[in-house]
N, C-alpha and C positions, 0 to 999 in steps of 0.2 A: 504494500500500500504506500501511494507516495504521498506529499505532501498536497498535490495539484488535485489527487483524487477521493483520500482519505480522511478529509474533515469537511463535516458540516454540507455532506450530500443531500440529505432530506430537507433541509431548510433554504439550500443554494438552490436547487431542482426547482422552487416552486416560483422564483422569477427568473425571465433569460437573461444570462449573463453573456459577455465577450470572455474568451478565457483569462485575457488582463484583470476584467474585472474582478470574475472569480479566484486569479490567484490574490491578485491586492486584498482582497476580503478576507481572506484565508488567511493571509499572512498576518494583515492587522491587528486578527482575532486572536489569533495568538500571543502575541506580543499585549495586548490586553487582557486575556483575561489571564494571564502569570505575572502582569503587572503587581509590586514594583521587582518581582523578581526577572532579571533580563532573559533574553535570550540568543544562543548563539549558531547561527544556522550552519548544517554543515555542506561543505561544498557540493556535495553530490545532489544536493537539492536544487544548484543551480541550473540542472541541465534542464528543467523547467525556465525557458527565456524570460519567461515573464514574473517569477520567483524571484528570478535574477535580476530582473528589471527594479523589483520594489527593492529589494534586500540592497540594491546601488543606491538609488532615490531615495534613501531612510536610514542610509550608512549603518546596515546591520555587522554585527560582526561573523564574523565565517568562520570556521573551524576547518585546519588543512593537514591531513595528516600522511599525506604523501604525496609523490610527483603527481601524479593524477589531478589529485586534489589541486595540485596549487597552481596546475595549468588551467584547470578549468574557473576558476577564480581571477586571475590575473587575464583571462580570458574572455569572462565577459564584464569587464570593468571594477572588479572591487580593488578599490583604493588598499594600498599593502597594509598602510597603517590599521585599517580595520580585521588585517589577518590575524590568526591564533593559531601559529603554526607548531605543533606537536616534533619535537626532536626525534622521537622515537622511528618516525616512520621515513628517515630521509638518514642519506649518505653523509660523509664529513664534509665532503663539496657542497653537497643541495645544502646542507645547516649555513655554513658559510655564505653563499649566496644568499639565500633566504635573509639575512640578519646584513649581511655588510651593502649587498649591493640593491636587494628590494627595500632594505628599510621595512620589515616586516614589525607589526606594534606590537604582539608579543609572542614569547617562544615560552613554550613548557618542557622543562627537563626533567631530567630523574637520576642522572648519574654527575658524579664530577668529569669525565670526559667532556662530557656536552657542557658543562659549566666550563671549563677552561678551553674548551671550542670557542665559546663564544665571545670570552676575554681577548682569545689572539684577533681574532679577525672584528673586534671592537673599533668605529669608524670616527674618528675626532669631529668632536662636535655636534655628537649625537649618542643618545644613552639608548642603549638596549632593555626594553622592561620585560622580567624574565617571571614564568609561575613555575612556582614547585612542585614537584608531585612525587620528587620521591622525598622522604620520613627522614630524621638525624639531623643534628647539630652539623654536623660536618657537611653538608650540602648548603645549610642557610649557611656557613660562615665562609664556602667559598662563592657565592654569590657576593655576600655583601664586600668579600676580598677585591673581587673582579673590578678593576677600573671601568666606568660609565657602562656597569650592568646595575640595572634597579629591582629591586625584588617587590611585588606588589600584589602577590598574592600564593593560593595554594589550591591546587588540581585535586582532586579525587575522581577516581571512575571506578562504578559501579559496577559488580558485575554484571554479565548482562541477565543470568537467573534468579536477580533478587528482584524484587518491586519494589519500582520507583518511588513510590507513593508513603512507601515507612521508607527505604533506602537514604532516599534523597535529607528528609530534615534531620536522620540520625545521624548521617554525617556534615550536613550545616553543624550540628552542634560540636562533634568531634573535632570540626577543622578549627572553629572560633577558640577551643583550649588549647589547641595546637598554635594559635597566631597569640593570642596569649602568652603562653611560654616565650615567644619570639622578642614580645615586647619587652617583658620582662628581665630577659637575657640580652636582648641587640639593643635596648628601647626605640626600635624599629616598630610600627605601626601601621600594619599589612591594608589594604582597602580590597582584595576581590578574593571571594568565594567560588571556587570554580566546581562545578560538580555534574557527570555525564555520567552514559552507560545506564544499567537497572533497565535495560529493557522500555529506555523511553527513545519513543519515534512518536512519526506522527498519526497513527490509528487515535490518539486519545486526543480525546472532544474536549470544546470549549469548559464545559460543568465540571470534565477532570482536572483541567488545567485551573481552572480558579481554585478548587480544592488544595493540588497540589503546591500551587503559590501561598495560598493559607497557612498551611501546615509547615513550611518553610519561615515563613513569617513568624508565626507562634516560636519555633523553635530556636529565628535568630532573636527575638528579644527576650528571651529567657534566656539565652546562654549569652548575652551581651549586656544583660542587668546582672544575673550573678557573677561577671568574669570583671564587669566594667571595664568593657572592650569600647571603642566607637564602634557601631552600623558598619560593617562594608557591603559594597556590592556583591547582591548572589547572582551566579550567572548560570543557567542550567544548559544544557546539552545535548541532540541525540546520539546517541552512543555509535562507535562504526558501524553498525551491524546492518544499515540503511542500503536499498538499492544500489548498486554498484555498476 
């Protein structure tokens, strides 16, 4: 099921749409009803043109997790700085490219390899902002080592056979003690929440999607009242497992 087909049939069906209309509809709804939690489309959704169209025209952020991916993005127009390019799924060339010569806005790593990857080929006069995803002291503290690399948040993916629905705000809460600890130890003060995978695409309907942003909601302001964290941005995901 894809993004263009998969939501909001029965109620789209009952006036005629242009496909533009219908995807711009579909897209909006989403992005609303997960409001204020964001969302970050991922690239394979773009081969929908007109997906592609709004996601350009609304400066969505895209999620690239390999060459595929980040042709088909720099492809049909998304600005690099709106990328969230995944280290894992590209070469020590494509990393380097990706970061020195697109200016890609942020890269998720999980090993020090890819952390001091991205220290060498670091571009003067321009900070690289980096999310973490892999766990240990020793990861945040070669980040914050790394000359004009900025750390400004932390990754989770879910696996893809848990549900989203408990998945997603259990680990909001675990990553906010985790950015804690950060501040605590760095007095660094993280702003993005990143969390994908748990089997979310796009088969789930607007009514789930508000629920889901609720329950997200509830659990960062509990776990940022007792932590006396600031708010950061939650930004949710679908997991690779989408069309291909």
């Amino acid at each position: 099921m894809t993004l263009t087909s998969g939501l909001w049939s029965t109620s789209a069906a009952a006036l005629p749409q242009s496909p533009e209309q219908a995807a711009m509809r579909r897209c909006a709804t989403w992005c609303r009803s997960l409001d204020p939690v964001e969302l970050a489309l991922p690239a394979w959704a773009l081969r929908d043109n007109n997906v592609a169209k709004w996601a350009r025209d609304h400066g969505l952020t895209v999620e690239v997790r390999n060459g595929r991916d980040l042709a088909a993005a720099i492809g049909t127009g998304i600005h690099p700085m709106r990328l969230v390019v995944h280290a894992d799924g590209f070469s020590a060339d494509e990393l380097v490219f990706c970061s020195a010569n697109l200016g890609v806005g942020r890269v998720v790593v999980n090993s020090a390899e890819q952390i001091h990857l991205l220290v060498s080929c670091a571009v003067r006069h321009r900070r690289q902002r980096v999310i973490l995803s892999a766990a240990g002291a020793d990861a945040v503290t070669a980040v914050l080592n790394g000359p004009r690399l900025d750390l400004v948040g932390v990754y989770r993916e879910i696996d893809s056979g848990k549900d989203c629905f408990t998945a997603f705000p259990e680990v909001v809460g675990d990553v906010i003690a985790e950015m804690a600890d950060i501040r605590r130890t760095h007095a660094l003060v993280l702003t993005r929440v990143w969390v994908g995978g748990g089997g979310f695409d796009f088969a789930v309907g607007p009514d789930d999607l508000s629920e889901l942003g609720r329950s997200i909601e509830m659990t960062l302001d509990d776990a940022c009242a007792t932590l006396r964290f600031p708010r950061p941005v939650v930004v949710v995901s679908a997991g690779p497992g989408g069309p291909r």
